[in-house]
Backbone bond lengths (Angstrom), bond angles and torsions (degrees), N, CA, C in turn:
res aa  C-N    CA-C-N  psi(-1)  N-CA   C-N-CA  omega(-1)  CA-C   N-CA-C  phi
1 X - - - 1.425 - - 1.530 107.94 -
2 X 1.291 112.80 140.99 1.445 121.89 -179.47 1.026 111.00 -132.93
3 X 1.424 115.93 161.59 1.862 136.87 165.78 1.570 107.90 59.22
4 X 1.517 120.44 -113.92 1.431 109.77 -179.24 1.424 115.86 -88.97
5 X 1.138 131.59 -26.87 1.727 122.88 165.83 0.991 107.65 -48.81
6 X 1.747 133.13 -38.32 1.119 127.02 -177.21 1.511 118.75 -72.81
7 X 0.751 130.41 -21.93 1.565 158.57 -156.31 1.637 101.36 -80.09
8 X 1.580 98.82 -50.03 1.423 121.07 -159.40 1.628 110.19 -82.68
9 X 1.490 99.38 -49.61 0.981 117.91 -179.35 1.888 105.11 -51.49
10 X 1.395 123.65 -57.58 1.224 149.00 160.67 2.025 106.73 -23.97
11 X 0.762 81.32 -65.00 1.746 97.94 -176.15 1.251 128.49 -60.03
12 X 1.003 132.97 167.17 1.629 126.48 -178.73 1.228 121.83 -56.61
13 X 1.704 109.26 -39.04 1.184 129.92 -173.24 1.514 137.09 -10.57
14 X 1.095 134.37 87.60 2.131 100.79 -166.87 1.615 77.10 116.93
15 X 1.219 142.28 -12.69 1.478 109.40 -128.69 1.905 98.33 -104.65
16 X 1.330 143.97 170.74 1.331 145.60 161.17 1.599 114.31 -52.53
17 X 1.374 94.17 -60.74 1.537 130.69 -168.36 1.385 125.67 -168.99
18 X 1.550 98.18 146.26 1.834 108.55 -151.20 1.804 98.78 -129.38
19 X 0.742 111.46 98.25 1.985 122.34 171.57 1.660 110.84 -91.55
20 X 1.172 104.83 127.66 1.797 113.65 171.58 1.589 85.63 -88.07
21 X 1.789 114.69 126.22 1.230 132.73 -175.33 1.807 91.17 -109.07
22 X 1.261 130.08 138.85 1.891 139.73 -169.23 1.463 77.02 -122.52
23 X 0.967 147.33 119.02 2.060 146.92 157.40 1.515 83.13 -67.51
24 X 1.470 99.03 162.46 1.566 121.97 -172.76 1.829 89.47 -166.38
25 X 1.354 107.38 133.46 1.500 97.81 160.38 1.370 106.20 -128.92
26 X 1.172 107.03 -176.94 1.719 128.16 -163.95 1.254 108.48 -129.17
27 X 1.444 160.69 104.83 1.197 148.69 -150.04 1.488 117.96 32.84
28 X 1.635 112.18 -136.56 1.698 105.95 -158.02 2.079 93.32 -98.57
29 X 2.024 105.67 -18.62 1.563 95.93 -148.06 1.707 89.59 -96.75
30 X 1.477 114.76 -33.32 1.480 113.02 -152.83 1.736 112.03 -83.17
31 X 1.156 123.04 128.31 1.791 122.10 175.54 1.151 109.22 -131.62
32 X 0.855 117.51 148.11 1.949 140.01 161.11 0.969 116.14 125.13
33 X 1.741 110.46 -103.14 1.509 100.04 -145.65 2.090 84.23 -140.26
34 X 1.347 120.25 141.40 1.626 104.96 176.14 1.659 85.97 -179.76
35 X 1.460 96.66 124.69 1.332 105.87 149.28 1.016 123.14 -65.84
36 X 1.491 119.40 -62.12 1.752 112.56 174.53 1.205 112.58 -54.80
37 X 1.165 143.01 12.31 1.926 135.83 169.83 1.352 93.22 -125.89
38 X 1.153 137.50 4.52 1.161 132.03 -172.01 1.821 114.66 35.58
39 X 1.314 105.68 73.16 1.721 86.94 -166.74 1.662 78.49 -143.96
40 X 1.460 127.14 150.50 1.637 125.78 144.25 2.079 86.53 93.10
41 X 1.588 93.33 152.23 1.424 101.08 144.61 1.615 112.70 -141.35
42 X 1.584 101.53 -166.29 1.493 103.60 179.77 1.395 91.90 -175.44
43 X 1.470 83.98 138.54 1.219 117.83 -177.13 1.438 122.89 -132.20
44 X 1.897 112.98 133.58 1.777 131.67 27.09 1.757 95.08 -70.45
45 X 1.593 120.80 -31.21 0.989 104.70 -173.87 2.025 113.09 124.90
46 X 1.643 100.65 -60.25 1.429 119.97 -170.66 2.022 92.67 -82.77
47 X 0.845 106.87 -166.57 1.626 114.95 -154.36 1.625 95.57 -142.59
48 X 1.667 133.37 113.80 1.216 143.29 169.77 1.699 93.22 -63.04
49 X 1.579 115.63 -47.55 1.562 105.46 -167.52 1.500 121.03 -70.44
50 X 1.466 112.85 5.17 1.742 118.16 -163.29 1.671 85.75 -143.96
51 X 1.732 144.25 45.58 0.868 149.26 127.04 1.624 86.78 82.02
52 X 1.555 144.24 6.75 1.213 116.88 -168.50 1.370 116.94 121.00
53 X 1.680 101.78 8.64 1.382 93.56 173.64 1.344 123.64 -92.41
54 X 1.137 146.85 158.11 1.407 141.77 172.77 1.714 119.66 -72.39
55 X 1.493 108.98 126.32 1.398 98.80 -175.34 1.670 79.91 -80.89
56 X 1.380 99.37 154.80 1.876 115.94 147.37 1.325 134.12 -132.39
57 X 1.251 93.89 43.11 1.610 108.06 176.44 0.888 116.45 157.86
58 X 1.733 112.27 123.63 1.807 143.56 -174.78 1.620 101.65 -116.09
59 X 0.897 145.08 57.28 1.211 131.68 -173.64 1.401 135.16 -120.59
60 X 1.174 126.84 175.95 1.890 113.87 166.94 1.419 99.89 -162.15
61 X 1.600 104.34 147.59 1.051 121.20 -173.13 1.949 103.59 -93.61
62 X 1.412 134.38 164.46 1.173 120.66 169.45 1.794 79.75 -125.51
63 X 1.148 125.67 13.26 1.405 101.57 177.62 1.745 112.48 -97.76
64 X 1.630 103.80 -15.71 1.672 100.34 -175.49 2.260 87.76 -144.94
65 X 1.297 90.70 44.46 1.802 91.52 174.56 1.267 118.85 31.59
66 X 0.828 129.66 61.12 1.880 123.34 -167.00 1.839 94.86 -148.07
67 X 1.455 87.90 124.71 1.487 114.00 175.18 1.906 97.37 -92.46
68 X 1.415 106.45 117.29 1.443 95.13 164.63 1.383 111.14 -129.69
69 X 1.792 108.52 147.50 1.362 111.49 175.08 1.337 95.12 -125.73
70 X 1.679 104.35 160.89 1.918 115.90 -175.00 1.348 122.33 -139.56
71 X 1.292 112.35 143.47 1.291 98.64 173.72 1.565 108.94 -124.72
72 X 1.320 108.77 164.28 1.679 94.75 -172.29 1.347 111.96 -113.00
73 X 1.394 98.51 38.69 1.747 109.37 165.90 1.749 108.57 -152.42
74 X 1.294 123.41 159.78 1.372 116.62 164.04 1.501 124.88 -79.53
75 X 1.533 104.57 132.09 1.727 96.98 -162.70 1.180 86.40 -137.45
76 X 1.543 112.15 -169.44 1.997 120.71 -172.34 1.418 83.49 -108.93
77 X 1.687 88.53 147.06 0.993 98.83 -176.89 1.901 105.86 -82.34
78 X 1.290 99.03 66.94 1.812 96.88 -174.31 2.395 99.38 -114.23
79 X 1.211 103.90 -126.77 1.353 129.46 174.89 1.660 113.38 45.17
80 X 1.502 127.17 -27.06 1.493 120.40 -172.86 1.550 97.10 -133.60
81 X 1.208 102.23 172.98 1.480 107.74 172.18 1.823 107.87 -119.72
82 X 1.649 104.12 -44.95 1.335 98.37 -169.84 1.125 123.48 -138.02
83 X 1.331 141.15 124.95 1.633 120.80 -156.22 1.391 98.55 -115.81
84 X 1.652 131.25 128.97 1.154 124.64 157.07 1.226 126.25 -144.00
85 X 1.524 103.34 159.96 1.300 130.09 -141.79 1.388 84.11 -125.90
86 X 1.871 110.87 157.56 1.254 116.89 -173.88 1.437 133.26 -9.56
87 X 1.277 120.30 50.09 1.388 149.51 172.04 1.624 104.10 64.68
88 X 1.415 116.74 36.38 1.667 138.68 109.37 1.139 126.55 -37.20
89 X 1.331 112.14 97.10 1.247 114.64 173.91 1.764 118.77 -90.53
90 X 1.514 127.38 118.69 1.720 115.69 177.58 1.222 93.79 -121.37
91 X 1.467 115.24 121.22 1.689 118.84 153.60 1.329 109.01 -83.10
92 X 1.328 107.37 150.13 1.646 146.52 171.51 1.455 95.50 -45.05
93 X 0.851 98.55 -67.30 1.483 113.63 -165.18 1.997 115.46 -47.19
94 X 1.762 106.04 -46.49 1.364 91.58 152.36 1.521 137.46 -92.33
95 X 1.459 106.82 17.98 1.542 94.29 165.94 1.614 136.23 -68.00
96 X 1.193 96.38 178.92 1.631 91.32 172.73 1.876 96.74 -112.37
97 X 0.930 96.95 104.63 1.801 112.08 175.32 1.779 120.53 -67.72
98 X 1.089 136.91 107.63 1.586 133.69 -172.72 1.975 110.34 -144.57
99 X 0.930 88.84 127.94 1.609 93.86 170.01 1.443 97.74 -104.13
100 X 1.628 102.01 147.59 1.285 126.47 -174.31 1.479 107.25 -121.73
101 X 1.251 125.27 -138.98 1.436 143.94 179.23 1.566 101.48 -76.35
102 X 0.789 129.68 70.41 1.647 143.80 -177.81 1.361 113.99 46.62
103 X 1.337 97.77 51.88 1.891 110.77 171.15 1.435 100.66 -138.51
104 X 1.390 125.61 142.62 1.189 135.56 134.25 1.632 140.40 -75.13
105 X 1.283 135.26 100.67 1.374 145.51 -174.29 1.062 125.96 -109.85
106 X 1.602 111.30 116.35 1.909 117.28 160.91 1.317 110.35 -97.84
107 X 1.479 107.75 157.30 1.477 126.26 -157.71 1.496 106.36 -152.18
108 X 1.220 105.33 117.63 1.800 106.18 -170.96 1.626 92.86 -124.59
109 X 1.476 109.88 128.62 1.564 108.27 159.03 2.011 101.36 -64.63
110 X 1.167 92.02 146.32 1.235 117.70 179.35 1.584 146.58 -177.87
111 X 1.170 124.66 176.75 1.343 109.08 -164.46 1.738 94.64 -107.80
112 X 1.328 116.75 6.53 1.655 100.35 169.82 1.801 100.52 91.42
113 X 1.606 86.78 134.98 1.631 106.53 164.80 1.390 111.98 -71.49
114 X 1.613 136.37 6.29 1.325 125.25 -161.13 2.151 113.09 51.42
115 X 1.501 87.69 166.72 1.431 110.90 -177.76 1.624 109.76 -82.18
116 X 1.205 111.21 -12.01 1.057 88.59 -153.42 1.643 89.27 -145.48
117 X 1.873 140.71 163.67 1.586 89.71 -1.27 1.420 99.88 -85.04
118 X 1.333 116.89 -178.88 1.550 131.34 161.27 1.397 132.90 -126.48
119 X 1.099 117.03 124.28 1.695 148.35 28.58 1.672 106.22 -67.68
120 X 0.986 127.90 -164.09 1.239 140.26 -167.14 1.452 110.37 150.86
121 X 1.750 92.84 151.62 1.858 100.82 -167.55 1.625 99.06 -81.71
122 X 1.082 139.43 153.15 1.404 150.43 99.31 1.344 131.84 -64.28
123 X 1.680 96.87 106.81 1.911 96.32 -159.66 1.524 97.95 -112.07
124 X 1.279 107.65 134.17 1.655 114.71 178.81 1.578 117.95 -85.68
125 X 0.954 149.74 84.36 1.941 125.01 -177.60 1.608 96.53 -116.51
């Protein structure tokens, strides 16, 4: 893709929902975004596709490859198809989906959105 499709494609545009991701890391393996590591923000923060819930965590480890995203409530695993990050693309579809203690979490092996640059979009479609 070239010129303005490319452009478009790139952009929020089309998109569910659009988060300004701040990377934050935690030692040499942990990056992004985590309340419990206290590292990264994002902004507004709450989630148009989960009515208002707060994501709390964009992150990836390079020490055990794992892309994780969070939510801080239990939801279906329905509303987006693909979330990407510095033109990282993760579908829904290959995560590993689990509710916990009243969070919902996907988890993609992966090689990571990188550190950089920052801010950066997180685009939902």
């Amino acid at each position: 893709m070239t010129g303005i499709l490319a452009a478009v494609a790139g952009s929020g545009l089309g998109s569910l929902e659009t988060q300004t991701l701040t990377v934050g890391t935690s030692g040499p393996y942990l990056y992004g975004y985590s309340t419990a590591s206290s590292i990264g923000s994002l902004s507004p923060g709450t989630s148009t596709i989960y009515s208002g819930s707060s994501w709390i965590e964009i992150s990836h480890s390079d020490f055990d490859g794992t892309t994780t995203l969070s939510l801080s409530t239990i939801a279906t695993n329905t509303g987006w198809t693909t979330m990407t990050i510095n033109s990282v693309e993760y579908t829904k579809a290959s995560a590993t989906y689990d509710t916990g203690t009243g969070t919902s979490r996907w988890r993609w092996t992966s090689a990571g959105f990188g550190r950089t640059p920052s801010p950066t979009s997180v685009i939902f479609r």
